[in-house]
C-alpha positions in Angstrom: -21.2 2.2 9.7 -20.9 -1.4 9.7 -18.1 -3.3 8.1 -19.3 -7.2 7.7 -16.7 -9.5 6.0 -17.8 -12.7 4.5 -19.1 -15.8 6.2 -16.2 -18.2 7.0 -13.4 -15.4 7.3 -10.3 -16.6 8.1 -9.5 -14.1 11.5 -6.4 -14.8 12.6 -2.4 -13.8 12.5 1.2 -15.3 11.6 4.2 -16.0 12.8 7.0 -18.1 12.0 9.2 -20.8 13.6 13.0 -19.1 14.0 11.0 -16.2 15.9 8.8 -17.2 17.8 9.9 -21.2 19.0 13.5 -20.7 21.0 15.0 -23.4 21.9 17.7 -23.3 19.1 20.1 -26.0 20.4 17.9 -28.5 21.9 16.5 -31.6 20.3 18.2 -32.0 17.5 17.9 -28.8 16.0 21.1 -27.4 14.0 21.8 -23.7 12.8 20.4 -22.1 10.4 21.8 -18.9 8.7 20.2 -17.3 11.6 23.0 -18.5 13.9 26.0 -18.3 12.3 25.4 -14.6 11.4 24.8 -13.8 15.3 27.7 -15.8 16.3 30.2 -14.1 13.5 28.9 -10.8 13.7 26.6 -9.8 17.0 27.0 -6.6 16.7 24.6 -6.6 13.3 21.5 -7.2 16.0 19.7 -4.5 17.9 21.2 -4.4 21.6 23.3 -7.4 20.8 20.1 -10.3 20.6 20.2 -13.3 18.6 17.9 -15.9 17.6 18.2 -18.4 20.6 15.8 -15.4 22.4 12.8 -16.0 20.5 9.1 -16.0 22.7 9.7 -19.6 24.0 6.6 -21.4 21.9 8.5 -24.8 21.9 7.4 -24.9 25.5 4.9 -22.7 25.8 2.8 -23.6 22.4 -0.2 -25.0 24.8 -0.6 -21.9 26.4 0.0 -19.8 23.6 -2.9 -21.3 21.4 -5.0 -21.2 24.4 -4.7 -17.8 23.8 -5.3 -17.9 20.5 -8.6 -19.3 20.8 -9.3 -16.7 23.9 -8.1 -13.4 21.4 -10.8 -14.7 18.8 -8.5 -16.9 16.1 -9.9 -18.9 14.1 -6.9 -19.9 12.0 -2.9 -19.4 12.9 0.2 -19.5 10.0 3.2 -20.6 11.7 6.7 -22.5 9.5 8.2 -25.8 9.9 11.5 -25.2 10.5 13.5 -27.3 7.7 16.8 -26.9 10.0 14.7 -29.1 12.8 12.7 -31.6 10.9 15.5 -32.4 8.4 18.7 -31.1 10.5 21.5 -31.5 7.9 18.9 -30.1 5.1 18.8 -33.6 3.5 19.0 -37.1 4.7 17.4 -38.2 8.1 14.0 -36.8 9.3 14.4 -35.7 13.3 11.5 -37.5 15.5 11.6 -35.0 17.9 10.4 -32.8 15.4 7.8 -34.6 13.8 6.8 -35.1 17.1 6.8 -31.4 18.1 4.8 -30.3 15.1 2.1 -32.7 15.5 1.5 -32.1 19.5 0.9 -28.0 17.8 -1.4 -29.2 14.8 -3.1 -31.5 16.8 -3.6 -28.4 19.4 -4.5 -26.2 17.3 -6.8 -28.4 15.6 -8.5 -29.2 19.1 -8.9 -25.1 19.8 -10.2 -25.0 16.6 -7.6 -22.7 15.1 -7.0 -24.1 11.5 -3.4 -24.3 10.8 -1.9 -22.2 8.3 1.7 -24.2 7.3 4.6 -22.0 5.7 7.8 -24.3 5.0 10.2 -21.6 4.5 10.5 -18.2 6.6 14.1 -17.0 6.0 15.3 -19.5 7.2 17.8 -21.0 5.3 19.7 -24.3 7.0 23.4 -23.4 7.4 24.3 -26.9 5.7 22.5 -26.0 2.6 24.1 -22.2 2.4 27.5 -24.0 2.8 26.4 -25.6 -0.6 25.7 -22.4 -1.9 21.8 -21.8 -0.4 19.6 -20.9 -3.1 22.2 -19.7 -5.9 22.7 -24.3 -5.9 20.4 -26.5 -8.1 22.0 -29.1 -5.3 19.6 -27.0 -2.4 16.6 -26.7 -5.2 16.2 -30.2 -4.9 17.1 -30.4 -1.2 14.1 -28.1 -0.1 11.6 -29.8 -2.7 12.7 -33.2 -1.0 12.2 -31.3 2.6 8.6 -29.7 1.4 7.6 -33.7 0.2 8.3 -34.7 3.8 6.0 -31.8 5.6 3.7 -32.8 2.9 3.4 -36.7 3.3 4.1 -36.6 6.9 1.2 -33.4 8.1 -1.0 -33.1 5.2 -3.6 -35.6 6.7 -4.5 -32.8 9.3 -3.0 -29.6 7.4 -4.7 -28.1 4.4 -3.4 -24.6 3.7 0.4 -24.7 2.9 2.6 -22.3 1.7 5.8 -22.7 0.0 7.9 -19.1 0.9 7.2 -16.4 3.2 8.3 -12.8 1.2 10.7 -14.8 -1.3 12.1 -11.5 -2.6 13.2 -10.4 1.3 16.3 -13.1 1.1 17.0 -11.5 -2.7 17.0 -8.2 -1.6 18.1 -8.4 1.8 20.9 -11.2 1.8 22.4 -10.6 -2.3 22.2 -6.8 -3.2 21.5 -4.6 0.1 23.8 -6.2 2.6 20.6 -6.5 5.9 21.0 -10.1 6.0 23.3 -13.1 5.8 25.3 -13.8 3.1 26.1 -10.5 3.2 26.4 -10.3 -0.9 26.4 -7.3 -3.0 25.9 -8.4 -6.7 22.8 -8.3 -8.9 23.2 -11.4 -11.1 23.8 -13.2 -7.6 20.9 -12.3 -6.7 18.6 -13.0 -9.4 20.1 -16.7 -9.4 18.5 -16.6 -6.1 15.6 -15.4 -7.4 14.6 -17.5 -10.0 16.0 -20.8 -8.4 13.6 -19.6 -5.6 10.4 -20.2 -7.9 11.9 -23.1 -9.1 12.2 -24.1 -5.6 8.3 -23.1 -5.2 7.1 -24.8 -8.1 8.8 -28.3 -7.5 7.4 -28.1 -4.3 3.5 -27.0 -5.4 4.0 -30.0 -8.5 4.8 -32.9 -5.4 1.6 -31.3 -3.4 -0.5 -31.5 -6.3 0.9 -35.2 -7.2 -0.4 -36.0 -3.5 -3.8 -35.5 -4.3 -4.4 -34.3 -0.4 -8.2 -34.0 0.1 -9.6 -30.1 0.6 -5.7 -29.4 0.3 -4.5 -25.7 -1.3 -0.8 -24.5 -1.6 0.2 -21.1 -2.1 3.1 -18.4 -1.7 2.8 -15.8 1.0 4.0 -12.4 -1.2 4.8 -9.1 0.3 2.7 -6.8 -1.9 4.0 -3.6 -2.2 2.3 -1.1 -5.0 4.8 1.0 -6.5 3.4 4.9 -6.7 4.7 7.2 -9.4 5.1 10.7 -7.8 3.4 12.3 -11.0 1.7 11.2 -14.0 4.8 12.7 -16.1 5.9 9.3 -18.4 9.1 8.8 -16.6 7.6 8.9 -13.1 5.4 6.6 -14.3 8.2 4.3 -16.2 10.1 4.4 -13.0 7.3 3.0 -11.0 6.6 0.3 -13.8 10.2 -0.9 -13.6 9.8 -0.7 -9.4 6.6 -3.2 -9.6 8.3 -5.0 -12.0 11.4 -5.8 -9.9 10.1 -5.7 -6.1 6.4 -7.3 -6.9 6.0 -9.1 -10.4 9.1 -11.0 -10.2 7.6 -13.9 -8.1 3.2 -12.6 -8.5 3.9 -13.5 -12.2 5.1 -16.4 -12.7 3.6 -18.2 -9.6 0.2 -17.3 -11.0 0.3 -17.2 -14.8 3.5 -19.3 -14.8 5.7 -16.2 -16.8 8.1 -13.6 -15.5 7.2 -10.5 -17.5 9.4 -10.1 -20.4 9.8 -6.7 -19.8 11.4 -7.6 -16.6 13.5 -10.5 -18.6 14.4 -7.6 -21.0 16.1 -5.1 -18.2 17.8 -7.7 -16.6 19.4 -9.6 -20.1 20.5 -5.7 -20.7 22.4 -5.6 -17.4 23.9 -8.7 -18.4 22.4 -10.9 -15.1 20.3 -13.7 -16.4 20.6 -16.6 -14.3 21.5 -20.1 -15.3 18.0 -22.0 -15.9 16.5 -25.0 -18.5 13.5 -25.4 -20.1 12.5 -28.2 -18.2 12.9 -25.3 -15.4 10.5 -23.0 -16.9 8.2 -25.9 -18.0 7.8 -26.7 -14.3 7.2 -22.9 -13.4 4.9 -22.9 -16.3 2.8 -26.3 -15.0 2.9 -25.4 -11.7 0.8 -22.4 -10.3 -0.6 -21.7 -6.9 -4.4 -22.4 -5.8 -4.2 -19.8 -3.2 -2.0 -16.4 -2.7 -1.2 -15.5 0.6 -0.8 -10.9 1.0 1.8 -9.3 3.2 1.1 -5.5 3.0 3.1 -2.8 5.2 3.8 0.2 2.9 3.8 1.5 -0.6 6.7 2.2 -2.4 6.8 5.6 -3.5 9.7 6.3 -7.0 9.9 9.0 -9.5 12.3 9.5 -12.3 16.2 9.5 -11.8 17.7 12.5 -11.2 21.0 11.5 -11.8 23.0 8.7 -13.3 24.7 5.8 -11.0 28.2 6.1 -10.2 29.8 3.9 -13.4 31.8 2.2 -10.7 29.1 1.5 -8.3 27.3 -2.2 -8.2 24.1 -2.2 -10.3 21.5 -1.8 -7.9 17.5 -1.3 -9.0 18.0 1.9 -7.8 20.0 2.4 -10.7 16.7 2.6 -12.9 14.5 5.0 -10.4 14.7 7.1 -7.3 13.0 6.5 -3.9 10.3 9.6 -3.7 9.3 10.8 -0.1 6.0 12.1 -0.4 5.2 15.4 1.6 3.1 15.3 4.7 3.1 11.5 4.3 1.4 9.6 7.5 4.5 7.4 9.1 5.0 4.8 11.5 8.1 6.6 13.7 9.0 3.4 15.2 9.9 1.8 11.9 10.7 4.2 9.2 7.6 2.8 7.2 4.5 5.4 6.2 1.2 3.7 7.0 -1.3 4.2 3.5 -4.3 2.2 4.1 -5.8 2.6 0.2 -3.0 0.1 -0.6 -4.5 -2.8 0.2 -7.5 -1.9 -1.8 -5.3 -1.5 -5.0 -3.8 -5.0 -4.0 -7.0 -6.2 -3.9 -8.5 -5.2 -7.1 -5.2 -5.3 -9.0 -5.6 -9.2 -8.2 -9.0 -9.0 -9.5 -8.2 -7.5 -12.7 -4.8 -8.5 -13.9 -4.4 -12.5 -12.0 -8.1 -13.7 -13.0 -9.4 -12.4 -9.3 -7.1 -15.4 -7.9 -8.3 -16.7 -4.3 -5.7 -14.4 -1.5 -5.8 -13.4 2.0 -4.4 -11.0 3.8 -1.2 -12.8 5.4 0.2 -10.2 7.0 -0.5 -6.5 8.3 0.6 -5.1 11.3 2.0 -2.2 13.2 5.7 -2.5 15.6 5.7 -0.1 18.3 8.6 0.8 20.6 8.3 1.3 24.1 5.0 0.3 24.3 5.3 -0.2 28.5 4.6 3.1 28.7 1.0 2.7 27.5 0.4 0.0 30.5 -2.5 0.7 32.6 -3.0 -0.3 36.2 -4.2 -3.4 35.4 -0.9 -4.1 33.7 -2.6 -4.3 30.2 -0.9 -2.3 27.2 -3.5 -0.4 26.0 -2.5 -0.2 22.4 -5.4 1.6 20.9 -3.2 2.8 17.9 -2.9 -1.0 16.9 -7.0 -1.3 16.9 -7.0 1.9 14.9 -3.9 0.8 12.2 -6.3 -2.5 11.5 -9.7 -1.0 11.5 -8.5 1.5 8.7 -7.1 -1.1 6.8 -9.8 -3.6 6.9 -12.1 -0.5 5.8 -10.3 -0.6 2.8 -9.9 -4.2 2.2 -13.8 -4.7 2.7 -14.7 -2.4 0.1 -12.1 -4.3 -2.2 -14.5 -7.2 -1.1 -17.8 -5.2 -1.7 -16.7 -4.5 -5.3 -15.4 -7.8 -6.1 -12.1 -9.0 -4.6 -12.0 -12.7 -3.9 -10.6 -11.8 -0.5 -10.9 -15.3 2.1 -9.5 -13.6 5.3 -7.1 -11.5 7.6 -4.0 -12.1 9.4 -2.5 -9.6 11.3 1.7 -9.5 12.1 1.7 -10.9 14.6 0.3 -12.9 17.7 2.4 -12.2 20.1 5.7 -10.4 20.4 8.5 -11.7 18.7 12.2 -12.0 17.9 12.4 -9.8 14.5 15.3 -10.6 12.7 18.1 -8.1 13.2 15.5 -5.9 14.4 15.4 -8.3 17.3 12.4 -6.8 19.7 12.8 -3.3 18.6 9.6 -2.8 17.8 6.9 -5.1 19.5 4.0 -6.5 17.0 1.7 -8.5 19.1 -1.9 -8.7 20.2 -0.1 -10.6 23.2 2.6 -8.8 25.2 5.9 -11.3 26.0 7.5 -10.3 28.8 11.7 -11.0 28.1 12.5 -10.3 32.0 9.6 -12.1 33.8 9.7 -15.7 32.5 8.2 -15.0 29.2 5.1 -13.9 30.6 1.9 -13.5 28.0 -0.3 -10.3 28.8 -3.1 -10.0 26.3 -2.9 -6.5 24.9 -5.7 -4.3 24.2 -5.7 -5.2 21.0 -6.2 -9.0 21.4 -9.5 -8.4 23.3 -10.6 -6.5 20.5 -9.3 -8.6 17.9 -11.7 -11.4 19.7 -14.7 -9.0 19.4 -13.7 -8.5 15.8 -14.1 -12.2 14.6 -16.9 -12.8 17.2 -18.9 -10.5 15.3 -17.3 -11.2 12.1 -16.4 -7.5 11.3 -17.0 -4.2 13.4 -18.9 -0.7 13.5 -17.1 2.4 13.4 
């Protein structure tokens, strides 16, 4: 069979600036939250590596979209670093910056790879978390004043932009489940976070709009991830409401109707953690909704019904509402813990259609970390990663018969380009259709993978 995807697909992948550029403490650059964990606490990253190891794109970025163009991309989302561009998160712009971020545009833009622009990848400036990162009005303003400046200084060349990468990661991650910096354990902490978050997002899409930048589009890029009830009983099915509620609704709502849901409003006034907020604040939510939506999809989440109550001493945690359900005989990634269901991205697809007035998306990110993969070099020295080509076809089955029947689906981006520094994860798990060899000078090997990928958008789909 034959699996053709529109004309004008967007083929292509993402990355982000703190894990792919390196040079950390060159040029002006100063730390982000990234940094000061890793110098406190080490220990909290695999084999002890931190975010000055990244792939080396700061000097490598020619190269590297040179093989961008040679693994079949048409289009590339990468992230300004705010803690470069605007060092102390407000006040004076870096030149050295400005002038590293056009040389890539204006490279990409020369190997025609349209440039995707995120302005905020976890990435939190360590001057703005002193002020109290996103739980401050103070930083609100800061990063709408720092998204302005990307704006006015490359929206003459850059016309897809997006506000936040996976806005709810920093919620759960760094304010209720302790896997990132600040380290916080407390709900109504981190729904302050939350909501100041789409603040932050919709003060940034009103100056983008106010700019009137020709063929321009912002968006949010949103990890989707569909909540399953493990039966059709009422309180599986409540417990995966309340699941999609909390993990997915709380930003797809109100950055495309302009509303949280009030049932969401509802649970968390009962567990007495409404943020602080204004009507002007939810008046600018309410004005200011996104023209695109960019997809993240790596698993579902699978919940049933509690079995048994919370500890009445233990901080309120979602969990507290639902249990986590592992399905029997599930299909699983070993390598990360994650199981791979492909029909997900299909119920992405036409739950946009149905419920968010078939809004304009594209598949941001999807992708497949592998450990070890050396041992699956040939004698050419290629990684032959035939399991990555086999993750995305089955995916993009899916995702083209969401298309087929409807979905207003513009393109795919697989996680990621090349191999890269993954948070805590550091390189655990390798991602890329380009290998990065750590040991040998940061030496690019195009994988497998990447020689299909190029076959994939030459042809502008595949045959299986």
């Amino acid at each position: 069979m034959t699996y053709k995807f529109p004309d004008n697909f967007w083929w292509g992948s993402a990355a982000s600036g703190p894990q792919t550029e390196g040079a950390a403490n060159v040029d002006g650059r100063k730390p982000s939250i990234w940094d000061h964990w890793y110098k406190i606490e080490p220990g909290r990253f695999f084999n002890d590596v931190g975010p000055t190891n990244t792939s080396n794109f700061y000097y490598q970025y020619k190269e590297d979209i040179a093989l961008m163009k040679q693994t079949g991309h048409n289009s590339f989302r990468t992230s300004i670093q705010w803690s470069r561009l605007i060092p102390d998160g407000i006040g004076e712009v870096n030149p050295k910056a400005v002038d590293f971020y056009n040389r890539v545009i204006d490279e990409m833009l020369a190997n025609n790879v349209e440039p995707f622009m995120n302005l905020y990848h976890f990435d939190m400036p360590m001057s703005m978390q002193e002020k109290g990162g996103f739980e401050s009005r103070e930083v609100v303003d800061a990063y709408a004043t720092f998204a302005k400046t990307c704006f006015e200084l490359f929206g003459d060349r850059v016309k897809h932009w997006f506000t936040f990468n996976e806005p709810i990661v920093p919620v759960e991650a760094g304010y209720l489940y302790d896997m990132h910096y600040p380290n916080v354990v407390d709900f109504k902490r981190a729904t302050q976070v939350g909501y100041h978050t789409t603040l932050a997002h919709a003060l940034a899409v009103k100056e983008f709009h106010a700019l009137e930048i020709p063929e321009g589009q912002i968006g949010i890029i949103l990890n989707l991830t569909p909540s399953y009830p493990r039966s059709q009983n009422p309180a599986d099915l409540k417990a995966a409401h309340i699941a999609d509620l909390i993990f997915n609704r709380s930003f797809l709502d109100p950055v495309t109707k302009g509303e949280f849901p009030a049932d969401l409003v509802e649970i968390i006034r009962e567990h007495d953690a409404l943020p602080e907020y204004t009507e002007e604040d939810l008046a600018i939510i309410k004005n200011n909704i996104i023209d695109i939506l960019g997809v993240n999809y790596y698993q579902p989440r699978r919940v049933k019904a509690k079995e048994y109550a919370a500890h009445p001493d233990a901080p309120f945690m979602p969990e507290h509402l639902f249990d986590n359900y592992e399905m029997p005989y599930r299909k699983m990634n070993p390598y990360r813990g994650w199981e791979i269901f492909e029909r997900a991205i299909y119920d992405i697809a036409i739950n946009l259609r149905d419920n968010y007035d078939n809004i304009p998306f594209f598949i941001s990110e999807n992708g497949m970390g592998v450990e070890g993969e050396s041992r699956y070099r040939n004698a050419d020295g290629m990684i032959e990663d035939m399991y990555r080509i086999d993750f995305i076809k089955s995916h993009l089955k899916w995702l083209h018969k969401a298309i087929e029947e409807g979905s207003n689906c513009h393109g795919y981006h697989l996680w990621t380009f090349m191999d890269c520094w993954s948070w805590a994860n550091a390189y655990k798990n390798r991602y890329g259709l380009v290998e990065v060899d750590l040991d040998n000078d940061f030496k690019r090997t195009v994988k497998a993978s990447g020689h299909w990928y190029k076959e994939l958008s030459e042809n502008n789909g595949f045959e299986d």
